[in-house]
C-alpha positions as CSV (number, residue, x, y, z in Angstrom):
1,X,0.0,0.0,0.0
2,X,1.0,3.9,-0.9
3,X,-0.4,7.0,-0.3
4,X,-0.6,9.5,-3.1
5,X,-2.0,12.3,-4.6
6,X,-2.4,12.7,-8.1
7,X,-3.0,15.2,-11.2
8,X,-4.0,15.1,-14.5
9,X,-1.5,15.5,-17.5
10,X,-2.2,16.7,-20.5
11,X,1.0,16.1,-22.8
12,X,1.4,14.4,-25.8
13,X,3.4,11.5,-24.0
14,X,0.0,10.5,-23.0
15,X,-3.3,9.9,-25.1
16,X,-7.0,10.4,-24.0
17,X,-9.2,7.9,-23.1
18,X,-12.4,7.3,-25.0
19,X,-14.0,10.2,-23.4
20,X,-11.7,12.7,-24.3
21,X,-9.8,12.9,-20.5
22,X,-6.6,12.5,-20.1
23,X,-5.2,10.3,-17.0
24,X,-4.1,11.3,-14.0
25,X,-0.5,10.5,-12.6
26,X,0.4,9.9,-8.8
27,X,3.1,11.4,-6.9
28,X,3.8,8.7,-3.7
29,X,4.0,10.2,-0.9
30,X,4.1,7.5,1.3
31,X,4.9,3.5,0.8
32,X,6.2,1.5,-2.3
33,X,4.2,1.8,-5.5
34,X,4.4,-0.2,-8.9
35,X,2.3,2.5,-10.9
36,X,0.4,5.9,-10.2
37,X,-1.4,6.1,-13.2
38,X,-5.3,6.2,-13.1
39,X,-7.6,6.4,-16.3
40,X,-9.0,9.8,-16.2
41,X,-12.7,9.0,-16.5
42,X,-12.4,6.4,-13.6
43,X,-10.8,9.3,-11.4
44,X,-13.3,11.4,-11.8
45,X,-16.2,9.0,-12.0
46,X,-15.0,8.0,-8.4
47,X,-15.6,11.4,-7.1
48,X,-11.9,11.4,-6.5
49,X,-10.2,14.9,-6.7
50,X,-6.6,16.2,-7.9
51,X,-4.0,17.3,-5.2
52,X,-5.4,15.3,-2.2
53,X,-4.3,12.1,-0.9
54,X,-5.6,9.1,-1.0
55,X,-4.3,5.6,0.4
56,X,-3.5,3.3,-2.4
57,X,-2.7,-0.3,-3.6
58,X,-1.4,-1.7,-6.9
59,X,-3.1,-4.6,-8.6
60,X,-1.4,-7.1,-10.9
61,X,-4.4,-7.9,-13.7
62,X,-3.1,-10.2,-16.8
63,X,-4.0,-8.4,-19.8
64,X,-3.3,-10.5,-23.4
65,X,-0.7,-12.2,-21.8
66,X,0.9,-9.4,-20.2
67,X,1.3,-8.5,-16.3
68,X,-0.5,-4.9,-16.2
69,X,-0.5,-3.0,-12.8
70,X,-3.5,-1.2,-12.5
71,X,-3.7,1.7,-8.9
72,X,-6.8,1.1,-6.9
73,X,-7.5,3.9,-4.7
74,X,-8.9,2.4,-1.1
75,X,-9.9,5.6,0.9
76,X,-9.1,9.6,1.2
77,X,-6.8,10.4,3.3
78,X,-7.0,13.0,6.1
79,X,-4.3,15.8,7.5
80,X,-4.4,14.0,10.5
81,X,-3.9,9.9,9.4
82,X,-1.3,11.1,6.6
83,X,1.9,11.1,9.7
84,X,1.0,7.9,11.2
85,X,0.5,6.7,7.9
86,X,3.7,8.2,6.2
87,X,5.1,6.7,9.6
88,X,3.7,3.2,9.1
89,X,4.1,2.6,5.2
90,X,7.9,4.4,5.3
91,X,9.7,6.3,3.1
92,X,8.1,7.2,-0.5
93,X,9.3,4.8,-3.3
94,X,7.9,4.1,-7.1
95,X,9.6,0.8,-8.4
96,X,8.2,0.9,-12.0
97,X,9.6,-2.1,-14.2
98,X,10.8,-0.9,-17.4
99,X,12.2,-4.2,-18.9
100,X,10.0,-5.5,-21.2
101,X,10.0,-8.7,-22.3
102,X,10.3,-8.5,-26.4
C-alpha cells in the first residue's frame, strides 16, 4: 500500500481515453508503489479529486498475456492519518519495471 496524490497530465506522452480525459498521474508520498497512473474517467467518476491524498494499492491484472498493474485507490486520506500513515508505510518509493519482455 501507498499514499498518493495525483494530477491530470495533459502532454502528448500520453493519449485520452475514450471520453476525451486524459489520465491522472500519482506522486507517492508514502509507501512503495508499482504504478500511479489512473484512467482519467475512472478518477473522476470515483468522485476522487486532484492534489489530495488518498491511500492506495497496486493490482497485478493479466492483460493479453501481459502483467498490467493497475492503482486502486482504497480511501481519502486526512491531514491527520497522513503522519502515522507516512510513519507506518515508510519512506516514499515508485519501483516501475521498465524491462520489457520482447
Amino acid at each position: 500500500m501507498f499514499v498518493a496524490k495525483f494530477q491530470q497530465v495533459n502532454s502528448t506522452k500520453f493519449s485520452q481515453d475514450k471520453n476525451d480525459e486524459f489520465p491522472f498521474i500519482g506522486e507517492v508520498i508514502a509507501g512503495k508503489a508499482t504504478g500511479t497512473i489512473i484512467n482519467g474517467t475512472m478518477f473522476k467518476r470515483e468522485g476522487l479529486e486532484p492534489n489530495k491524498a488518498y491511500l492506495c494499492q497496486n493490482i497485478t491484472e493479466e492483460y493479453e498475456g501481459k502483467d498490467q498493474v493497475r492503482t486502486s485507490v482504497i480511501s481519502a486520506v486526512s491531514l491527520l492519518e497522513l503522519k502515522p500513515l507516512m510513519e507506518q508505510l515508510g519512506t516514499a518509493s515508485l519501483d516501475v519495471d521498465t524491462n520489457s519482455p520482447e
